[in-house]
Steps between C-alpha positions, in 0.01 A plus 500: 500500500632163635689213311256283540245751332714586184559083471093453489432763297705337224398138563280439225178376616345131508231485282227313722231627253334194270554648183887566611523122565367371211729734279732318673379194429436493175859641416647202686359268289580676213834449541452144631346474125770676331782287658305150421521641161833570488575182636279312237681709244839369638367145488385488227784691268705202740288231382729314273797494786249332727349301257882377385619442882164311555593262204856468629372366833311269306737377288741443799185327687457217205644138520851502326443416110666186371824536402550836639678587801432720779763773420328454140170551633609853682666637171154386337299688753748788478498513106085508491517804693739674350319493200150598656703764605690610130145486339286688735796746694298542807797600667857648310662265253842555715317375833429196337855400434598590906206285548655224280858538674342457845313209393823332432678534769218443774292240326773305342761551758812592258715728646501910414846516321369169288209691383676830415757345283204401294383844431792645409562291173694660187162507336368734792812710427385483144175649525596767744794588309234489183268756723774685551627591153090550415521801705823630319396452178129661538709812667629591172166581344571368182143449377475808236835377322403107526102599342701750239750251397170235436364695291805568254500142440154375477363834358136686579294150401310441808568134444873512445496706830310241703779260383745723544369573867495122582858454356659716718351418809549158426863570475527704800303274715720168402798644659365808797169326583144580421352722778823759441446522070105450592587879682748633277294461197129548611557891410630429179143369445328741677689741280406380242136478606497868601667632186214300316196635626420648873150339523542151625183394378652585132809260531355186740637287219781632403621504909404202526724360232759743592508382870440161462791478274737607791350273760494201298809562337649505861357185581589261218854633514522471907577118378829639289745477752605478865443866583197482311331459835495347830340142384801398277734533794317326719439195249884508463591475866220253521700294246817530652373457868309124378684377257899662509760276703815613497697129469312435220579633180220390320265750707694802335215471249243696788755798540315710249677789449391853323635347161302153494183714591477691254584244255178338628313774559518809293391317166148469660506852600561616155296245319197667673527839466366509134156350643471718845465782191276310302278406778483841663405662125248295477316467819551915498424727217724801515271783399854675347689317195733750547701692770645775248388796686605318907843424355566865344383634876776270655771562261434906621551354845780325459689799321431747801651241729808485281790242453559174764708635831805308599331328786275376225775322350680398794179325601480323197861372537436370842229322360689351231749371782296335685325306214828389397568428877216276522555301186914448511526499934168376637648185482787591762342742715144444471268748319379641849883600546509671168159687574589636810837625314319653269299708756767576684677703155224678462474620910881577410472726192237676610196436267277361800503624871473189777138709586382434184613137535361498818171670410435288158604136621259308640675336768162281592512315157852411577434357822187345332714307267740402731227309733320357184834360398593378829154321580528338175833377609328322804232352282786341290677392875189368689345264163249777498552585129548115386165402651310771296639400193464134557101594588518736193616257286188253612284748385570587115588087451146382439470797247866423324631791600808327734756518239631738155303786409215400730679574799688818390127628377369345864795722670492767309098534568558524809780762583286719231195438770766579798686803322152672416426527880870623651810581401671308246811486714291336814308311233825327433644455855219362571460288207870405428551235750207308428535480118863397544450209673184448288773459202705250730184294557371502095856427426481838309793747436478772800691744284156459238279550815680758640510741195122408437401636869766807457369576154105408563511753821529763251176412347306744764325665246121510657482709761685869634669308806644183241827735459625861606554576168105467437438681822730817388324516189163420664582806715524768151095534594443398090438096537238321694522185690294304190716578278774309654251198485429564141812481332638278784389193405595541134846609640498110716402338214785629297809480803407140568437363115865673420622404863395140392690507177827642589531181768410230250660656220789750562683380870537145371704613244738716772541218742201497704 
């Protein structure tokens, strides 16, 4: 048999038959339809990013506002869409900031090496220091001992226990950050949960009260201190990059260090942790009085594990060190400095591996903050920021709301709007610049305005995306999205009225 023979008899043959063709057919346009669909699907998970670009060239397109320049105009533009962006995430979070970076250097012409020195602030070395130590201290799987330890104070009242819950996390959020004592202690209430009863249909209430108490004793206590998240750094660069000049001594007053924070701070993180018990008891009825029988299963627990390791302590210690770090050196080296130290001891001794590190820090929020912070810089450069508050202003003076109490409810309003649909951090970058200058224009005391914003981004009690804290606890499987709306509001009401009366009452008397 020939070559040519063999090669024919394995050429598959043309189908010339009508029924062949229209197989044919009908399969082409098949996958005609299944690739419009994909591309509608791409579209329209997209839609936001095109719908946010759209609005940008828009914004650009319109006749330069009165009293605002061009450069003002772009940051304006480039601010709208970064928040159409933080609410709706059509594309990653981190992609926005690259977005925001490029947008500075080719729309507003400032050179690369400008731009990156405004990224890499001390308070961006804060918060990724802050990330950092998150990671080491969630390593050490401390929850058994911390829930154990509860307990043998409060005792088995389910009450005492809720308030018990909320104190500690409130503690250990004011100093490590929410989202990392949001994770340490969620199965300390899960424990507790599961001890209980098996059946979540049989404890909905008592989880609820249970849960809630860790997220929302996070959040009011996020406003203790510096490290108690990302927001309160970035207010206090924002003070010291608007109002600090160093050949003039009177300016010292906006170089808030850990100290002076807390001073202003902490006392309305504690005065509230009373209510977030007393609201949470009474929008949910535990169906258990008592957790007797959950507390006796945990103590067996605990005794199987046996006494605290070394590392345990050691961990503890390094802790300790940094705290003291941050409140006696922050003021010479900068609290990022000290954060990053802090890290580094605990790479060094061993207690966390740099893969863990790695692995558990999310490097995108860090380079989120950075951009916020440095776009908010621009707004404060360009007039962008002054022309919003002088606008802003306009606005709440026909209703009296331009001066005093008025204004700090008016502001406070409106970063508890903001911080309800993104991060509390970006809620403030974005935020910060605008109601600082809004304080130059009322003739009001930044350092009033500034804590307001900082503390009234906490208030993101409504929804599962308002804080991470709410999200880890969201993500336990026991709470529904309502529920965050049902005892939200309460939990406003309360922040702002005691918000309200700490800055009328208590910082006048400490120099405010």
């Amino acid at each position: 048999m020939s070559i040519s023979l063999v090669t024919d008899s394995l050429r598959a043959p043309e189908p010339h038959d009508p029924w062949s063709i229209k197989v044919r057919r009908r399969g082409y346009q098949q996958m005609l339809l299944v690739r419009s669909q994909i591309n509608f699907y791409y579209f329209w998970e997209k839609r936001w990013f095109f719908v946010a670009v759209a609005l940008g060239f828009v914004m650009m397109a319109m006749p330069q506002p009165e009293g605002l320049t061009r450069e003002g105009q772009i940051v304006l533009t480039m601010s709208a869409i970064a928040i159409i962006l933080f609410v709706t995430e059509p594309i990653p979070l981190p992609t926005v900031a690259l977005l925001i970076i490029v947008g500075q250097v080719i729309l507003l012409g400032l050179d690369s090496t400008t731009v990156a020195k405004t990224l890499m602030t001390d308070s961006v070395l804060f918060i990724m220091g802050s990330l950092m130590l998150a990671v080491a201290v969630v390593k050490q799987k401390l929850d058994k001992r911390i829930a154990w330890l509860i307990v043998r104070v409060t005792g088995t009242r389910t009450s005492r226990i809720c308030f018990g819950i909320s104190v500690v996390s409130g503690l250990l959020a004011s100093f490590v950050g929410e989202h990392t004592v949001a994770a340490m202690m969620l199965p300390v209430g899960i424990t507790l949960i599961t001890l209980t009863s098996d059946d979540p249909k049989k404890v909905r209430g008592l989880a609820a009260v249970l849960l809630f108490s860790i997220s929302y004793g996070c959040s009011v206590a996020g406003i203790g201190t510096p490290s108690g998240g990302a927001r309160n750094a970035i207010m206090i660069g924002y003070w010291k990059e608007f109002f600090f000049d160093p050949t003039n001594p009177e300016t010292r007053k906006f170089l808030i260090d850990y100290v002076t924070w807390i001073t202003y701070a902490y006392p309305v993180f504690l005065i509230q942790l009373p209510f977030v018990t007393f609201i949470l008891l009474r929008t949910f009825r535990p169906e258990y009085a008592n957790l007797s029988r959950a507390v006796a299963k945990l103590r067996q627990q605990i005794i199987v594990e046996g006494p605290m390791k070394p590392a345990d302590w050691l961990s503890i210690l390094f802790f300790l060190m940094i705290l003291v770090g941050w409140v006696t050196l922050s003021g010479e080296f900068g609290m990022g400095t000290i954060a990053v130290m802090g890290a580094a001891l605990f790479l060094i001794a061993g207690l966390v591996k740099w893969e863990d590190i790695n692995s558990g820090v999310n490097w995108g929020v860090v380079l989120l903050y950075a951009a916020a912070i440095s776009l908010g810089v621009q707004m404060k450069d360009t007039g962008a920021a002054r022309w919003i508050a002088e606008n802003f202003l306009a606005l709440l003076t026909p209703f009296g709301a331009s001066e005093g109490i008025g204004l700090w409810a008016a502001v406070s309003a409106l970063t508890t709007l903001v911080t309800n649909t993104m991060s509390n951090g970006a809620a403030v970058a974005v935020l910060g610049p605008i109601v600082l200058k809004l304080a130059t224009v009322a003739n009001e005391s930044p350092i009033v305005l500034g804590f307001i914003t900082a503390i009234s981004s906490a208030f993101a009690y409504l929804t599962v995306v308002g804080t991470p804290a709410c999200t880890i606890v969201y993500a336990s499987g026991y709470l529904k999205t309502t529920d965050f709306l049902i005892v939200g509001w309460r939990m406003v009401l309360m922040s702002v009225v005691m918000m309200i009366l700490a800055a009328s009452l208590y910082w006048p008397l400490i120099g405010i």
